[in-house]
PLY file of the C-alpha trace (Angstrom):
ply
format ascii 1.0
element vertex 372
property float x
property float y
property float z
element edge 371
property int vertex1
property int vertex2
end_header
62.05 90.55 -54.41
59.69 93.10 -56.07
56.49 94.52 -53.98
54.72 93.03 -56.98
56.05 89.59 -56.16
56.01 89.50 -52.62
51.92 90.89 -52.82
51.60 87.38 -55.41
53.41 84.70 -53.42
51.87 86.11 -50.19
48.58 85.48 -52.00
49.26 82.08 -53.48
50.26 81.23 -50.02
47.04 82.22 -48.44
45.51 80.37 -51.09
46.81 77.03 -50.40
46.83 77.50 -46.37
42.80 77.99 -46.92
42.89 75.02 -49.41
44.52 72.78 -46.70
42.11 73.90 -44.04
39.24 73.15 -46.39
40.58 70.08 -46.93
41.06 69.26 -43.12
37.56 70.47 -42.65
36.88 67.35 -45.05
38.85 64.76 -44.36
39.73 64.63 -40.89
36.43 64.06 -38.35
36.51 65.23 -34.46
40.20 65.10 -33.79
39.46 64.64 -30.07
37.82 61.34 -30.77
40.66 58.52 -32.30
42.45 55.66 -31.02
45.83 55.45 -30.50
48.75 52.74 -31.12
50.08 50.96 -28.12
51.63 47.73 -29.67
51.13 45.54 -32.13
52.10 41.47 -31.93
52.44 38.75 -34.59
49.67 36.32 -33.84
49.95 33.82 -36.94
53.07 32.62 -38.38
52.02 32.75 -41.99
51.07 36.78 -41.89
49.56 38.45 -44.74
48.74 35.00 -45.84
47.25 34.38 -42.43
44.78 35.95 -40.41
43.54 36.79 -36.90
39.95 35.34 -36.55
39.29 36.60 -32.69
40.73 38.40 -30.06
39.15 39.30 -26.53
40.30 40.73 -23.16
40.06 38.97 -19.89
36.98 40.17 -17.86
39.64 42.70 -15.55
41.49 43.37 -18.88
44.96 42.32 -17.98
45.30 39.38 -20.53
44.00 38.97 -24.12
43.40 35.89 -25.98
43.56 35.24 -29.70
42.94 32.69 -32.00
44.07 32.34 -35.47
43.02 31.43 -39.44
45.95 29.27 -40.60
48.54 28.65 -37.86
45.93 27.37 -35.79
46.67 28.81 -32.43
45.54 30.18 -29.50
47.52 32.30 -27.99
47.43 34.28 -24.64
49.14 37.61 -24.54
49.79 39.86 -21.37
48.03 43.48 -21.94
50.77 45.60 -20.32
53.52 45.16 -22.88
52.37 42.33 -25.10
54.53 39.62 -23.74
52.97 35.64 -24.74
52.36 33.72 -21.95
51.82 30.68 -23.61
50.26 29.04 -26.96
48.63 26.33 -28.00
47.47 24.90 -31.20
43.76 23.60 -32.75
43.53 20.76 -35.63
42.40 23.34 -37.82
41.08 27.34 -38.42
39.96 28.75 -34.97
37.04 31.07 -35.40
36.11 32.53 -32.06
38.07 32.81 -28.77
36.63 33.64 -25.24
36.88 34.31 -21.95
34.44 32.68 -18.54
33.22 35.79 -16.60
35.75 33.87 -13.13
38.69 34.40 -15.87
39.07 30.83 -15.10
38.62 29.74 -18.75
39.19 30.48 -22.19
37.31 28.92 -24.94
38.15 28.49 -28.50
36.27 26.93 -31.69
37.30 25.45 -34.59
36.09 24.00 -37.83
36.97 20.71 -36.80
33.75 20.89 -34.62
35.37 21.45 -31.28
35.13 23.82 -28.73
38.08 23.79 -26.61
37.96 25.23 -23.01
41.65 25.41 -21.60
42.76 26.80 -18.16
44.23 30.77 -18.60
46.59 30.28 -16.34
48.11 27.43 -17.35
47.22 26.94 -21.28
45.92 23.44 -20.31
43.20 21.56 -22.10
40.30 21.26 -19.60
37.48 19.72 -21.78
36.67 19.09 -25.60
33.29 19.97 -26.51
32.04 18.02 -29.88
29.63 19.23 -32.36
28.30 18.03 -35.12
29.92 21.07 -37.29
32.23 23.35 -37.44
31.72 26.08 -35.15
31.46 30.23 -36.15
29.89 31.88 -33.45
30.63 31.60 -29.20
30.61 33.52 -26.26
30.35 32.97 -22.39
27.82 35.06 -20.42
29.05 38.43 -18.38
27.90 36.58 -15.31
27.68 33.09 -14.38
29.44 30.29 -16.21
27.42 29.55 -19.27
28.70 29.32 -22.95
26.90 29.17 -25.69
28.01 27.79 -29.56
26.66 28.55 -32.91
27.25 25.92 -35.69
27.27 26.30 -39.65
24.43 25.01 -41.57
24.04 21.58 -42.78
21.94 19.86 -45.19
18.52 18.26 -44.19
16.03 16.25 -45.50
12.57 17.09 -43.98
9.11 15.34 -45.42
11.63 15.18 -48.75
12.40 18.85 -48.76
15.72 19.89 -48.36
16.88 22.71 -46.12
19.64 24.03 -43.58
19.72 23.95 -40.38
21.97 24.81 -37.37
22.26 24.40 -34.05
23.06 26.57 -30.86
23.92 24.74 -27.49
24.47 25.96 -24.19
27.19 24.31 -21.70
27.49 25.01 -18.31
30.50 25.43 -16.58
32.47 24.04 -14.09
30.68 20.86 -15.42
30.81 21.51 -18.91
27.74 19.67 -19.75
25.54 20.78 -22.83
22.38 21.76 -20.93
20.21 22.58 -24.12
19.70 22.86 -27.97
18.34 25.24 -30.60
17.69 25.04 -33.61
18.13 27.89 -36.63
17.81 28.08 -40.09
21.14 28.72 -41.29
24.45 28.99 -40.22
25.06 30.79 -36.76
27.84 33.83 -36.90
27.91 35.06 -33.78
26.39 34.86 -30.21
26.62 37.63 -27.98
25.17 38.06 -24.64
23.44 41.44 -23.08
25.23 42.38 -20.28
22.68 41.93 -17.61
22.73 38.52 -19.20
18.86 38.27 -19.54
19.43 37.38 -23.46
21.32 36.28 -26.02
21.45 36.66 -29.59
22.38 34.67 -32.46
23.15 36.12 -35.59
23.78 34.35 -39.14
22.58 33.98 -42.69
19.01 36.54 -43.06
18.58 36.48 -39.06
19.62 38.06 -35.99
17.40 35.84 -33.28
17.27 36.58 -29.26
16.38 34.04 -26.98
15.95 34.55 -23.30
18.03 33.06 -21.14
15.55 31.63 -19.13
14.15 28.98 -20.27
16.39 29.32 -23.95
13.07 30.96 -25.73
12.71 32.70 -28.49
11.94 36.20 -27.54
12.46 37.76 -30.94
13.45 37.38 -34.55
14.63 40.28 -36.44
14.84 39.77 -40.25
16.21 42.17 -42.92
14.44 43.68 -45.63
16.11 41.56 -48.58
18.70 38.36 -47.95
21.65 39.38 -45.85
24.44 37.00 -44.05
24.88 38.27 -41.10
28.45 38.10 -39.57
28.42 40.01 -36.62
25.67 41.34 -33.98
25.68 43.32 -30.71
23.44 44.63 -27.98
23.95 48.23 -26.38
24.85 48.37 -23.18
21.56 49.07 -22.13
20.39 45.97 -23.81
17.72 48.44 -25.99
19.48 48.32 -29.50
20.72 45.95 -31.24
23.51 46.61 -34.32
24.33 43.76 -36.97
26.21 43.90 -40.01
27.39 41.46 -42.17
28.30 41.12 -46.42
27.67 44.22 -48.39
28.62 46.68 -45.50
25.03 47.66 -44.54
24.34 48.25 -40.86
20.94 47.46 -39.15
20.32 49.30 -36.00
16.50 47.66 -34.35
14.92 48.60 -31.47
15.17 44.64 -31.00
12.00 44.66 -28.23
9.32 46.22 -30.33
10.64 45.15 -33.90
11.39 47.62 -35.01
14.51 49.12 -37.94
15.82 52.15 -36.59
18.63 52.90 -39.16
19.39 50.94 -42.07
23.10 52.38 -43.71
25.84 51.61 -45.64
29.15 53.67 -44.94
31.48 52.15 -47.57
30.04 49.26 -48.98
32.44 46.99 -47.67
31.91 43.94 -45.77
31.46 44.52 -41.80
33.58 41.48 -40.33
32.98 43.02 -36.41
31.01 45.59 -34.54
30.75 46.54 -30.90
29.44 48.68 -28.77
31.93 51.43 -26.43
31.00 50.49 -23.07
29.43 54.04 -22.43
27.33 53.06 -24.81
27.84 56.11 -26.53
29.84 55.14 -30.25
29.11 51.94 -32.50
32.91 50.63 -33.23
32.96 49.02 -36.81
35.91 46.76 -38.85
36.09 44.67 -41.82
37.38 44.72 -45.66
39.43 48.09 -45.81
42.55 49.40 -43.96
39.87 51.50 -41.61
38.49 50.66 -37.72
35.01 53.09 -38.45
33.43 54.75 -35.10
30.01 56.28 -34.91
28.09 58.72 -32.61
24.84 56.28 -31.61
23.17 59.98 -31.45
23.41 60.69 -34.93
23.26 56.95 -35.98
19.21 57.56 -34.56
18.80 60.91 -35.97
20.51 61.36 -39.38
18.08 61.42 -41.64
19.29 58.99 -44.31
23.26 58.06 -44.53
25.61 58.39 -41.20
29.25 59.20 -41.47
31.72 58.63 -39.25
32.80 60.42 -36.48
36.22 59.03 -36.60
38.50 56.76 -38.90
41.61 55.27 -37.47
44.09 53.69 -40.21
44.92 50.19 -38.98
47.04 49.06 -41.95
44.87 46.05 -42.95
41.10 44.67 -42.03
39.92 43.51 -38.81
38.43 40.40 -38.33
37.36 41.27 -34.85
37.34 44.16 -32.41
36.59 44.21 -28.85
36.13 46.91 -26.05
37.84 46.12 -22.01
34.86 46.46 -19.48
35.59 50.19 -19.09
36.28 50.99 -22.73
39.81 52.77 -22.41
41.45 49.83 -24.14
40.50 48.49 -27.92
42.06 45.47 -29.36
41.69 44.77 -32.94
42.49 40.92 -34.86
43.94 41.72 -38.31
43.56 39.87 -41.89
47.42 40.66 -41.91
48.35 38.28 -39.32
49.01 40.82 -36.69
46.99 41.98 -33.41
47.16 45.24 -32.52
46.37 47.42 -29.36
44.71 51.02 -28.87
43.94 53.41 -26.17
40.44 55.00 -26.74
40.82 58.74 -26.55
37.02 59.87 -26.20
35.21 63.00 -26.03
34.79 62.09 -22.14
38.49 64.16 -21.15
38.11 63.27 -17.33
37.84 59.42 -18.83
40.99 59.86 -20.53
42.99 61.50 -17.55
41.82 58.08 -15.95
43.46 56.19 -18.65
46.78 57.76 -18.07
47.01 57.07 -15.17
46.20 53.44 -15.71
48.55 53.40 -18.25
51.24 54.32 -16.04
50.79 51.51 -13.30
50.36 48.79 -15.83
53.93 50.31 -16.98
55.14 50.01 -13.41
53.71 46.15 -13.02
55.56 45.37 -16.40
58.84 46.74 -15.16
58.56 45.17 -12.01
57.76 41.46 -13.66
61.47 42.06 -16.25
0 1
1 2
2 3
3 4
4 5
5 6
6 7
7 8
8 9
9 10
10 11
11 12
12 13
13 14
14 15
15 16
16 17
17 18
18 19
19 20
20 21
21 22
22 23
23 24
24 25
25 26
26 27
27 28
28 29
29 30
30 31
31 32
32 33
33 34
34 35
35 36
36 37
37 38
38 39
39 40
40 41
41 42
42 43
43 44
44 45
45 46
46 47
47 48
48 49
49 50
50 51
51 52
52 53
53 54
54 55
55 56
56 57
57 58
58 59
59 60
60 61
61 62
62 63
63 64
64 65
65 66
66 67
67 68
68 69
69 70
70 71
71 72
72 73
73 74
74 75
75 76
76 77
77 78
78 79
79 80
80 81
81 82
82 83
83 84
84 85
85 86
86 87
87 88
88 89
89 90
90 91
91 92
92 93
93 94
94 95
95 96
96 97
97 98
98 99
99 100
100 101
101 102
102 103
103 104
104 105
105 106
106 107
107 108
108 109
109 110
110 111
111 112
112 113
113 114
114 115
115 116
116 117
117 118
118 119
119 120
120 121
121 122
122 123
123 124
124 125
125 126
126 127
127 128
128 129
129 130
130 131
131 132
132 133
133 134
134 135
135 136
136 137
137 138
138 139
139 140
140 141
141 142
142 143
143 144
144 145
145 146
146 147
147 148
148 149
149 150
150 151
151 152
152 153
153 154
154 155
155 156
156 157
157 158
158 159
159 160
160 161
161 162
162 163
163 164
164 165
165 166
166 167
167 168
168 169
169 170
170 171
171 172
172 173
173 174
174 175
175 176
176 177
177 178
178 179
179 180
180 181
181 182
182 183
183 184
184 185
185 186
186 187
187 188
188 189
189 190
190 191
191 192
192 193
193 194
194 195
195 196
196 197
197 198
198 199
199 200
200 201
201 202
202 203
203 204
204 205
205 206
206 207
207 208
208 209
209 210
210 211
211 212
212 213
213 214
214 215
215 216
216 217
217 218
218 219
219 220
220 221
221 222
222 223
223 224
224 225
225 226
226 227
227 228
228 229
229 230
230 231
231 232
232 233
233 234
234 235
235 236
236 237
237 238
238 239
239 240
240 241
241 242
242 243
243 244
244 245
245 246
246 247
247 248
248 249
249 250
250 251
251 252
252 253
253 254
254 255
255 256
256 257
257 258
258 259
259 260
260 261
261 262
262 263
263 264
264 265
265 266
266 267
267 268
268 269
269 270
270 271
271 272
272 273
273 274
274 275
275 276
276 277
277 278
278 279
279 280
280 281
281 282
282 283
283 284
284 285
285 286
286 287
287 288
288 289
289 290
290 291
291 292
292 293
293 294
294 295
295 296
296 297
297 298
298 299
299 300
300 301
301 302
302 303
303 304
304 305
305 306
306 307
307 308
308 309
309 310
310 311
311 312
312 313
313 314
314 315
315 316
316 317
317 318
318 319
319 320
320 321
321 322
322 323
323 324
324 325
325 326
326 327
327 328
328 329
329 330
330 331
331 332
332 333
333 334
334 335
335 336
336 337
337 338
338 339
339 340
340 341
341 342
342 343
343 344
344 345
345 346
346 347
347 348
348 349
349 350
350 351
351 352
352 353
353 354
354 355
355 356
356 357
357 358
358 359
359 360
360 361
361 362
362 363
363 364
364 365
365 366
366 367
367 368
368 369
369 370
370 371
């Protein structure tokens, strides 16, 4: 090879090496922050023509329930390696699965207005729960045994007016009686308790309401600057912010006790199906319509001047229905539009936190070994 040549492909080289660090630079947010693939499980029958509606860990994170679109199950599945442990079936779509803070129960609700509250041991029915609706929106409090529903809207005729209303009740458990009622203006989403259980929220078409809970008050009433359906909604850890999203893709982020919009952004203009919180309270953890699981810095969600980006985009093959965080945040699990369910270790910008995981990792190895 010439001088001449060797001087010109030594330069084209250097060329495209900068070119693909540039392009790093762009593409590829803090590499430290991601979550990575532990297993994924087939959770309805009918797969990319089904769909995973709900999926949530067991208060100490060993078990995770699901609940599905079109095969209409519920199906409990054991953290460590993925293993069922047993599965049972709804009349028809199951929106929302969920766990008693005892890990005694798991609820599920369906839109053949049921709840269903079955034993997690066993997988047997303890009670049926009737509402007038079909149900969208349930959880059980951190603490305690109460569990509170959120209907869709139906048609009513007041003073020869019509308009929609919904209700939210609240059960109390080991009874299971409905204790009390409210009543919304449109259908209910999602509920979602703050963790020192003072309030919870209920979040559906143009309003994210909290209620206190007690006495079941309204406390406040957050509405967005034009008509937005809200599908999902979630306190910070500290119980000071509140995050909804919904259809669209924009993200409201209220300081929920004084009233007041924070941050008002849209990432990709998709719509948001499911947002949490990172226990630390640290990252907002979106997922939706795109192939993407979206996380966020909550530091530069309150001080970016106008649009945030992401600090991290994890590839998930198809959209997520619903995500959820274990207490301590080292373990993700994400329900799929594809049918599938799919776990992921958080790897944080905390590194002590994710020697902790490993470790972690390794006994629950050891416990599934020892149970083959």
């Amino acid at each position: 090879m010439s001088e001449i040549n060797y001087k010109s492909t030594t330069f084209i080289l250097m060329l495209l090496l900068a070119s693909m660090a540039s392009t790093a630079q762009v593409h590829y947010p803090d590499a430290s922050l991601r979550l990575f693939p532990v297993w994924s499980r087939v959770a309805d029958v009918y797969g990319e023509l089904g769909s995973i509606e709900s999926a949530e860990f067991s208060p100490d994170g060993r078990h995770i329930v699901s609940g599905s679109k079109f095969d209409n199950s519920i199906i409990m599945w054991r953290t460590s390696d993925g293993a069922e442990v047993w599965r049972k079936y709804a009349e028809q779509e199951v929106e929302r699965v969920g766990w008693s803070s005892d890990s005694r129960y798991v609820a599920s609700c369906s839109e053949d207005y049921l709840v269903q509250v079955w034993d997690s041991k066993s997988g047997n029915l303890v009670k049926d729960l009737k509402h007038d609706q079909g149900i969208d929106g349930l959880s059980w409090s951190n603490t305690g045994l109460l569990l509170v529903t959120g209907e869709e809207a139906r048609e009513v005729d007041v003073s020869g007016a019509k308009s929609k209303k919904a209700k939210v009740r609240i059960f109390e458990f080991p009874e299971g009686e409905q204790i009390d009622e409210i009543e919304v203006e449109g259908t209910v989403n999602e509920i979602m308790f703050s963790k020192d259980d003072k309030y919870f929220l209920a979040a559906g078409h143009n309003f994210v309401k909290v209620f206190s809970t007690n006495g079941f008050k309204l406390v406040q009433e957050l509405v967005p600057d034009e008509f937005f359906k809200f599908t999902t909604a979630d306190f910070t850890p500290d119980a000071k912010h509140i995050a909804a999203s919904g259809f669209g893709g924009l993200i409201y982020v209220w300081d929920w006790q004084e009233g007041k919009l924070i941050k008002r952004f849209n990432y990709r203009g998709r719509k948001v199906e499911s947002l949490c919180w990172h226990p630390n309270g640290d990252y907002l953890v979106t997922s939706g319509h795109g192939p993407y699981i979206n996380i966020f810095r909550k530091s530069e969600i309150l001080q970016a001047p106008k649009e945030v980006q992401a600090a991290a985009q994890v590839f998930a093959n198809d959209g997520a229905e619903y995500i959820d965080f274990n207490q301590d945040g080292g373990y993700l699990v994400s329900a799929h539009q594809d049918g599938i369910i799919r776990l992921w270790v958080w790897k944080g910008e905390d590194h002590m936190l994710n020697e902790q995981r490993h470790r972690w990792v390794s006994e629950q190895q050891k416990e599934a070994n020892k149970v083959r």
